[in-house]
N, C-alpha and C positions, 0 to 999 in steps of 0.2 A: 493378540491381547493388547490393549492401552497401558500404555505409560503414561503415569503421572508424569509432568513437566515441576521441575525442582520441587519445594516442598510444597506446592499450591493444592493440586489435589481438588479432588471433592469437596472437602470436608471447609475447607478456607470461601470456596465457593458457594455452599449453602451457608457460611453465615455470611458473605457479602450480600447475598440473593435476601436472608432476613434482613439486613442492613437496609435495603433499599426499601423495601414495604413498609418496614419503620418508617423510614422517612417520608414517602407517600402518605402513609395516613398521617402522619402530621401537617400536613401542609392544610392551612386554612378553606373551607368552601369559597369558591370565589376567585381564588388566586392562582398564577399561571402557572401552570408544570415545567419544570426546567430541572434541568442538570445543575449541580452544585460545582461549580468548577466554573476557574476565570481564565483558563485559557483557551485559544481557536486557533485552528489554522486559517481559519478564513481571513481574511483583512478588512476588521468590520471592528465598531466599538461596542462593546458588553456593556448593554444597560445596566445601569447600578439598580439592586435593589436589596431590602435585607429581608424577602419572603425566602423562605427556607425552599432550598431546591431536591431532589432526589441524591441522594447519599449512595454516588458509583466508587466510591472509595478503595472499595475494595475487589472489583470486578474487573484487575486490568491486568490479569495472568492467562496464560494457556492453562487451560484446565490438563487436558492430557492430549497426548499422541499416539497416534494407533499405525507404524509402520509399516506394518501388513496391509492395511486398510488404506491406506495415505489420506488419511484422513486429520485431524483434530481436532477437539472442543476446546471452544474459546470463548472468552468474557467478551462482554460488548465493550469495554473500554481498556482492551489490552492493544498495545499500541504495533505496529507492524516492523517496529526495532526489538519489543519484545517474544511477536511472533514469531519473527525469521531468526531471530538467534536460537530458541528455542525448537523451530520443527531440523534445522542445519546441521543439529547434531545427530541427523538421523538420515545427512541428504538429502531432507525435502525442504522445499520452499511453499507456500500458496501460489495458487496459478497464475492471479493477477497482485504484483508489491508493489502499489502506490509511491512516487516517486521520496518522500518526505515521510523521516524515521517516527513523528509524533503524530502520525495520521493514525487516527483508531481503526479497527477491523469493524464496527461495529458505526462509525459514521461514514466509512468507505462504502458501505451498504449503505445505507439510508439516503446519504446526499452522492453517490457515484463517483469513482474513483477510475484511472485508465492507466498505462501503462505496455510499455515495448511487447508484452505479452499479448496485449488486447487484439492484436491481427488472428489470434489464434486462438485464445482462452476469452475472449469477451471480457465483461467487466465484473468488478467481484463480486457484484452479488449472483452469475452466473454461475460460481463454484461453489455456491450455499445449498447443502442439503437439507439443514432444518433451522429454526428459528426457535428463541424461546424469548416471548415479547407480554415486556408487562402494557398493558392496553390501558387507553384513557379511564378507564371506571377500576382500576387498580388489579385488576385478572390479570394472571401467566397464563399464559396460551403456548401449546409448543405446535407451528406453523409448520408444516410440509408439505412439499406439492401432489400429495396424494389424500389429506386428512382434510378435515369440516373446517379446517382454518386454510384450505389453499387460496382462498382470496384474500388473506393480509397476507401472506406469501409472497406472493405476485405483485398486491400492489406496492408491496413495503420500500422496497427498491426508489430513489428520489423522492419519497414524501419528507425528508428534513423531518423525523420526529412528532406528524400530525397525527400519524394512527399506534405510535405508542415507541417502546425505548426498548431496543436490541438486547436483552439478558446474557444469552447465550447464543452464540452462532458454530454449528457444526459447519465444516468446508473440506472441502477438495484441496489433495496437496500433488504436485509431482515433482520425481526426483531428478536432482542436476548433479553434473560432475563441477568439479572446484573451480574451475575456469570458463573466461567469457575471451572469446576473438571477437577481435572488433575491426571493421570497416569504415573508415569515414568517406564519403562520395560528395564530389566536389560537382552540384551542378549548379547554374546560372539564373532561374527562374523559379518560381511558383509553381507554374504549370509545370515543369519538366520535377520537379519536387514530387507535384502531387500523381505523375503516372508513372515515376519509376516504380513510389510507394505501394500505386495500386497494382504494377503487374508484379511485386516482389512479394506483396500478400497473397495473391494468387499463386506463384508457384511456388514458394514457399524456399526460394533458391536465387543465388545470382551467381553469374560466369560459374555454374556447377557447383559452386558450396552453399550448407541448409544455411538457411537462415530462424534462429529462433529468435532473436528479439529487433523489432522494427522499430527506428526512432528519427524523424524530422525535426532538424534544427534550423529556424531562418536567424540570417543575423540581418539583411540587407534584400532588397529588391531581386538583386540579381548574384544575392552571395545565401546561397545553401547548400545542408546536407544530409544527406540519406545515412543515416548511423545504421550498421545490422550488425549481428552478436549470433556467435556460435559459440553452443558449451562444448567445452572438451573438457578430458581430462590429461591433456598432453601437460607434463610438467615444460616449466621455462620461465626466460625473467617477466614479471607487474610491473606495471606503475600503479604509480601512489599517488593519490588528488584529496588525499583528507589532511594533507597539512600546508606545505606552500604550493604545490602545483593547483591549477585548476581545470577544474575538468571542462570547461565548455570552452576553455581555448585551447587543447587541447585538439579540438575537431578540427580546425582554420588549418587550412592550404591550398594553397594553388597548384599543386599538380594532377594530371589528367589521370592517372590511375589511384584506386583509394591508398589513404591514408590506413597504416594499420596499428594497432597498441593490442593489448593484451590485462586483464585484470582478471581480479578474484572472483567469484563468485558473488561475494559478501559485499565488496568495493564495486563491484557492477548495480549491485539492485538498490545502493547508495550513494550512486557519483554524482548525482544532482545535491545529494543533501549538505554538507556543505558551504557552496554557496548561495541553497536556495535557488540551483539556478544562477541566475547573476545578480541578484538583489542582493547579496555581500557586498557590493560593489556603491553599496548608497551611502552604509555604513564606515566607509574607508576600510574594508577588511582587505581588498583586495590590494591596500598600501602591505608591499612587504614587511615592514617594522611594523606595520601597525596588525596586521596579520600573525605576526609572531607572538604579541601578547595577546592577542585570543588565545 
């Protein structure tokens, strides 16, 4: 049976879903379709304009969870900080979590989104069951790979918003235990990067332990590293990189067997976010003091 997720429910969701049709039919003949909102993870500037956009306002919840099912329904503008907090209290995560907490589930689909899972689980709109997609001429259509809509199904994946705007996306979840092991592998090159990776996706294992999450880090020509992650649920001590530590130097060292650390579940499918990676570092965040009043 589905669990509602907090008070969001159904009921919140069919009036964000009229919320937006509202707003569609108001939008003048003539003038371009867009989303109402000024922010992007892209790195790109938002043309100004003050033609009224689609009113996603209210469409950026989990609808529900279904346990039994590992499944959930979710708005297209519910963000994958509040995905994953929401399916976690049930042990599940989505198969593929975009590295950055304010990436929507619903443009990780549409423009493609990858991730340490991706050796194994492909990319998210892989995990998508059904679709419910308002289409250029103002129609809900709900999209499955089996029903008279499986060609906007199919193609929906990378079209950026040309054949219409994600409503609702039902997806695939599987369940983790609390913790991530982690491996950092110190090799010298490119090439030796890119074939350890490939025969580690292949077996799915190194020196005989699994490997569930795959991740390549270059910093230098001849300075990389092979990151792998196993979940357990072995209790012991984390580290912590959401306040002064940082996670991507965290990886660096120069000894010939891996580097090892240990995190949360929660702190694993979030260590890039933080500093963005290392674009903190443009910002002066990566100054101690100045790091501190963030």
């Amino acid at each position: 049976m589905a669990l509602n997720a907090s008070e969001y429910g159904d009921l919140a969701f069919d009036r964000g879903r009229r919320k937006l049709l509202e707003s569609y039919r108001s939008i003048p003949d003539g003038a371009n379709v867009r989303l109402a909102k000024k922010t992007s993870n892209l790195f790109r500037k938002r043309a100004e304009t003050s033609a009224p956009g689609l009113d996603v306002s209210e469409l950026h919840r989990v609808i529900s969870v279904d346990p039994h099912e590992q499944t959930a329904q979710v708005a297209g503008m519910c963000t994958y900080e509040e995905l994953v907090a929401t399916t976690l209290r049930h042990g599940l995560v989505p198969l593929v979590v975009p590295q950055l907490k304010t990436i929507t589930l619903g443009g990780a689909v549409t423009g493609l989104g990858i991730e340490s899972t991706s050796f194994r689980n492909g990319l998210p709109h892989e995990s998508v069951l059904e679709m419910e997609i308002l289409t250029g001429n103002g129609e809900l259509v709900v999209a499955r790979p089996d029903n008279e809509h499986r060609d906007l199904f199919f193609g929906f994946p990378n079209s950026y918003g040309t054949l219409g705007y994600s409503v609702r996306l039902k997806i695939k979840l599987e369940r983790v235990p609390p913790y991530v092991e982690l491996r950092h592998i110190r090799v010298h090159s490119t090439r030796e990067l890119q074939d350890l990776m490939a025969q580690i996706a292949e077996d799915r294992d190194y020196r005989g332990e699994r490997v569930d999450y795959l991740d390549g880090v270059v910093f230098t020509a001849d300075e990389a590293y092979v990151v792998l992650g196993r979940q357990t649920d072995e209790p012991g001590p984390v580290s912590d990189y959401t306040d002064a530590n940082i996670y991507y130097r965290s990886i660096q060292h120069d000894g010939a067997e891996p580097k090892r650390d240990r995190l949360t579940i929660s702190d694993y499918l979030w260590r890039w976010d933080t500093d963005w990676f290392w674009c903190s570092r443009a910002f002066g965040a990566q100054n101690p003091r100045i790091r501190r009043f963030w």
